[in-house]
N, C-alpha and C positions, 0 to 999 in steps of 0.2 A: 310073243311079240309085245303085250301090254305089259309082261315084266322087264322085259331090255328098253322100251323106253323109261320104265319107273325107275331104272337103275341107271340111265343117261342124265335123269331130271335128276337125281339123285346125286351123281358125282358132279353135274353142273354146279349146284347147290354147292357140296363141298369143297369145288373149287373158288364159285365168288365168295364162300365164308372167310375161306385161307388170302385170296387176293385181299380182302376187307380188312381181315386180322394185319396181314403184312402192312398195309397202309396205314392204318390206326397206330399202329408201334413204330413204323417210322416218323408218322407226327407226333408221337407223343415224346418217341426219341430223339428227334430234332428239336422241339421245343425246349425239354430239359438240356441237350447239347450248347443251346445257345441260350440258355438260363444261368448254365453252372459257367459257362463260358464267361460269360458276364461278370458273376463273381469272382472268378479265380483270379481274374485280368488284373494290372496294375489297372487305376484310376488316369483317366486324361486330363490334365488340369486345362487346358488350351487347346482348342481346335483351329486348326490352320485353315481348315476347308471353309469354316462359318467366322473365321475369324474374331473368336469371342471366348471368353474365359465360360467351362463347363461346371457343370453341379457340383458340389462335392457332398455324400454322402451328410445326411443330418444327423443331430447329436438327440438322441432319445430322451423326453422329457416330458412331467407330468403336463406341464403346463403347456408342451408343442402337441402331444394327446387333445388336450383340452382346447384347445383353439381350430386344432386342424391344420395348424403349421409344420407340424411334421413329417403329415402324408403329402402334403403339399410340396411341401422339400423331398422328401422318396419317388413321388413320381416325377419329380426333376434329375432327380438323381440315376433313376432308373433309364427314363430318357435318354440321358444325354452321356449315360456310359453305356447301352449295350453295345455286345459285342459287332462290329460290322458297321459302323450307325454311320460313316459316308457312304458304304456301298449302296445301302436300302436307301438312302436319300436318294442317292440316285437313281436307282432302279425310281420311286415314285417319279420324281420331277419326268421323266419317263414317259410312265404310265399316263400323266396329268397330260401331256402335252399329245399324245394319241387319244385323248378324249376331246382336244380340244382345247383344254383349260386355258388361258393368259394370264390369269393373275397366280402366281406360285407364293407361300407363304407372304402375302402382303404386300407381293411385287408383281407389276405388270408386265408382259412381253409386250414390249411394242414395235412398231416399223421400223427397221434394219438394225436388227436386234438392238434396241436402244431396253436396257430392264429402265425402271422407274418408280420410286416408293410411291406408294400410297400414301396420303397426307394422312396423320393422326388428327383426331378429336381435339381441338382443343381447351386447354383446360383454363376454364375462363375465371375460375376465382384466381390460380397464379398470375394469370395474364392480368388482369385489373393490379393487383397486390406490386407486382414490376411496375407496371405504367406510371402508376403511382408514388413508386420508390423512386423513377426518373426521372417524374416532374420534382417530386422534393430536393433531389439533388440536385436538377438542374435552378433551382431556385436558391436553393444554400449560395452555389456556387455563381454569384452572378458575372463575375469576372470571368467564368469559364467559358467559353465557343463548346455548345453542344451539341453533337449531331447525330443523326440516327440511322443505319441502313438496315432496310430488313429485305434480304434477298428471297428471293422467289424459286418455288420449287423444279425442278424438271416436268413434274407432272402438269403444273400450270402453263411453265410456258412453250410448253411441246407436246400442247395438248394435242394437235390433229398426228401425232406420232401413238398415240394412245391406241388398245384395241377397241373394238369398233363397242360401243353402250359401257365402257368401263367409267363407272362414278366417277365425278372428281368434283373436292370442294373449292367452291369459288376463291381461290386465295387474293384476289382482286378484292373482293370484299372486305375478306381480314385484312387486309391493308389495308383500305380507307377508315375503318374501324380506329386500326392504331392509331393513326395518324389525325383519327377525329377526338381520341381520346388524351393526346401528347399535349403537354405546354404549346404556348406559343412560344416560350423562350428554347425550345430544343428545335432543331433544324430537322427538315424529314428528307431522307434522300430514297425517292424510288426509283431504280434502276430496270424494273418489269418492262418498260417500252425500247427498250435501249436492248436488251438480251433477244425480246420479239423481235426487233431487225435484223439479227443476224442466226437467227434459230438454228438454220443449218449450217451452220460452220465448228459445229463441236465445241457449244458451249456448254457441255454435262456430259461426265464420260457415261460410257454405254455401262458400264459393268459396275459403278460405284454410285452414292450419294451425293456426289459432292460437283462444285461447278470449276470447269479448267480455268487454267490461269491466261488462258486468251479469254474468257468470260471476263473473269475478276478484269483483267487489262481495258477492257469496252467499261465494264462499270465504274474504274478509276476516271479514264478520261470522261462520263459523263457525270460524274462526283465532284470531279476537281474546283471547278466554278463554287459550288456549296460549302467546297470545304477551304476555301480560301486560295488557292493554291493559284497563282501566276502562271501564263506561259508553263505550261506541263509540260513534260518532255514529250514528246509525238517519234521519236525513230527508238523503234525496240526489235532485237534481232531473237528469233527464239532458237530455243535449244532443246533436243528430245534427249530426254537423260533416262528415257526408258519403256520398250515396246511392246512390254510385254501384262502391263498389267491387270490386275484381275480384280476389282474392288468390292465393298460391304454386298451391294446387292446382289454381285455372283453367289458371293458365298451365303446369303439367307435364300437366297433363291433356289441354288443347287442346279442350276443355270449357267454354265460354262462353255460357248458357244461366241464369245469374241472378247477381244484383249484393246488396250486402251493404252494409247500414248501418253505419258507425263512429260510436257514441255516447260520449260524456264523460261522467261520472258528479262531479256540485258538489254538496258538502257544503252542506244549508240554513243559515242565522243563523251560519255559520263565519267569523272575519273572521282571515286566516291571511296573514304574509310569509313568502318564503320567494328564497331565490336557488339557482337551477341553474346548473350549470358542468360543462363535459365536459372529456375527456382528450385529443379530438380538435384540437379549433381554440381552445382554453381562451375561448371564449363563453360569455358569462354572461347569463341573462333570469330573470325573474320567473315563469317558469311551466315547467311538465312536459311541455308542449306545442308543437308545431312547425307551427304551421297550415302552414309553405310545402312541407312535406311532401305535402299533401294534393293538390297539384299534378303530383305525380308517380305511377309505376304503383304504387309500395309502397306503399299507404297509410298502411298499421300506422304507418309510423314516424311519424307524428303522435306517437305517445307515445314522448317525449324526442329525435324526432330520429332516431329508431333505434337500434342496437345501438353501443354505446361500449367502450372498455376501463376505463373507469373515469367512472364520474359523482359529484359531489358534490353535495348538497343541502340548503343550511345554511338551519335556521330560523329564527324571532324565538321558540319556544317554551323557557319558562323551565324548563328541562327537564335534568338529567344522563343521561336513556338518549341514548345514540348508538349507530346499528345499523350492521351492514357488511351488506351483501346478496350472496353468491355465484350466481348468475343466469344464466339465457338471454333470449331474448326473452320468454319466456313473464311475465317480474317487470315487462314496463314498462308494464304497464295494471295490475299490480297494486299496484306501489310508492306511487301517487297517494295511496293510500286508508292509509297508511301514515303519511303526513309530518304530521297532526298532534297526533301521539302525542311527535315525538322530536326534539331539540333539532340532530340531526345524521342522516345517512343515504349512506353509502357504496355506490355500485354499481360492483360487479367484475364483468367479464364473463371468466372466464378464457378463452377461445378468443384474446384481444385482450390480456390484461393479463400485462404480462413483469416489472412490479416487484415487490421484494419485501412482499410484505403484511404480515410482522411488525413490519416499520418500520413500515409503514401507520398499522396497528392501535394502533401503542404511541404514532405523535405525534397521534390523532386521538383517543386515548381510548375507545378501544372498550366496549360495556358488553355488546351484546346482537348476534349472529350470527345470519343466515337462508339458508339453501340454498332458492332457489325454480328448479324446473328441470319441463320438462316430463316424462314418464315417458320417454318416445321418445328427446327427446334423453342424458336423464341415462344411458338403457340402452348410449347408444354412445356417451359422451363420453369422450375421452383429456385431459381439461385442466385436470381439478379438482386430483387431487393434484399438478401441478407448478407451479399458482397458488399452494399452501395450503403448498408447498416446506417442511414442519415437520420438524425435523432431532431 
């Protein structure tokens, strides 16, 4: 009897040895399966799902050795080419939200599925170094109308859509800041109380960073006054040019759980020419709009195209204001609402624009200057003052 149990305990034993061994060499054979997999792969230059250009593979070097730029760059590389790497994004984003999580890679889930960036740190030597760059120009330039808008985030002004203890930096504050720091001679436009009155009317699409062009329209007409503009137009008929879209925070988030209308905001009884021309492919059209845009993951860039270093926007209106616009994306759902007030309209993007603007300025006749920038980006931008280069 005590030998047929020692010979049960015995082939027990050798059966969880062989389950264990089988186990052990399936992980170790899957993890080489999806190692070698990795390598064999072509490289993805472009991710459609995160919407962002990926690693590419670093170039071996004493000196990226010596620094630690190299590993740096391989575990980017490694990253963001294994094999699979939307699926396991998914699967986590997943995981995260059965534990509970709301913030997903530096984005919040908030009330009716609204995502929402996390504001970044700001970086306060840039921000002083700008401030500073735009009081010197706004002093060079005394003949110029200078004005400033720095729009506010989704996270700030839709804050009670936030989950329930998630941080958020006062951007109320950083606004008074700028605006304590600014000339007198440059105009401040804050639009924060104006967007709070209408918070829920889908003035921030749910899936992107960026604010709708019924936003931008509320902050036009309460701008208008600041920026000279007479009698505004008041009758705008919109138009959804598209229902399906998906924007930046879907895709960092890995969050795909609702879509986002793009509407167009047309002037009623306006009969308006106007030619657009970019810095990119120097193409010229009759409109602010890119329908073939709409075909792609970005949607936004419907408006102009997307992000340029320089746009131009001549009108038929018998008009001496001519404006230059200093900008992010944030100005090209706003600019529309703009053009038929001003006989000319210049868009700078400094991240993109290396010429010198004072030449710009002086062969286009400038009359009237706009800084439109989102809070976020303007808190961390390095590229104003080396656009605005004022000696």
């Amino acid at each position: 009897m005590e030998n047929k149990v020692r010979k049960q305990r015995s082939s027990k034993r050798r059966a969880y040895r062989g389950t264990y061994r089988i186990m052990a060499f399936s992980f170790i054979g899957g993890v080489l399966f999806l190692a070698i997999a990795s390598i064999i792969k072509p490289d993805v230059r472009f991710s459609e799902e995160e919407n962002r250009i990926l690693a590419e593979m670093p170039k071996l070097s004493k000196e990226g050795l010596a620094d630690k730029n190299y590993m740096t760059g391989l575990e980017s590389y490694t990253s963001d080419q294994f094999v699979l790497r939307d699926f396991w994004i998914k699967m986590k984003v997943q995981c995260d939200l059965l534990l509970g999580k709301r913030e997903l890679n530096g984005v919040y889930l908030g009330a009716d599925k609204y995502l929402m960036q996390a504001p970044a740190s700001p970086d306060e030597k840039n921000v002083k170094t700008n401030l500073d760059a735009m009081n010197l120009f706004a002093k060079k330039h005394e003949n110029v109308k200078v004005n400033v808008m720095i729009v506010p985030n989704a996270v700030y002004v839709m804050e009670d859509y936030l989950p329930k203890g998630a941080p958020v930096r006062d951007q109320g504050k950083d606004m008074n800041n700028l605006k304590k720091n600014l000339s007198d001679k440059i105009g401040f436009i804050d639009v924060t109380k104006t967007l709070q009155q209408h918070v829920n009317e889908g003035l921030y699409y749910k899936t992107d960073h960026h604010w709708t062009s019924k936003a931008a329209l509320y902050s036009f007409k309460a701008a208008a006054e600041q920026l000279g503009i007479e009698n505004p137009i008041t009758d705008y008929k919109a138009y959804t040019v598209d229902a399906s879209f998906s924007g930046t925070l879907a895709s960092r988030s890995g969050y795909h759980k609702a879509e986002d209308e793009i509407q167009v905001y047309a002037p009623e009884g306006v009969e308006l020419q106007y030619l657009v021309s970019d810095s990119d492919n120097g193409k010229k059209r009759p409109t602010v709009y890119d329908r073939s845009k709409l075909k792609e993951k970005d949607k936004y860039q419907v408006f102009f195209g997307g992000n340029h270093a320089m746009v131009d926007i001549m009108t038929t209106n018998d008009t001496a204001r001519k404006l230059i616009v200093f900008k992010d994306s944030y100005a090209n759902c706003f600019v529309p609402y703009l053009i038929p007030y001003y006989n000319e309209i210049v868009m700078i993007d400094p991240r993109y624009y290396y010429e010198n603007v004072e030449t710009l300025m002086a062969n286009k006749g400038i009359t009237e200057a706009l800084f439109l920038y989102n809070l976020d980006t303007f808190m961390t931008d390095n590229s104003i003052a080396g656009a605005l280069a004022v000696e």
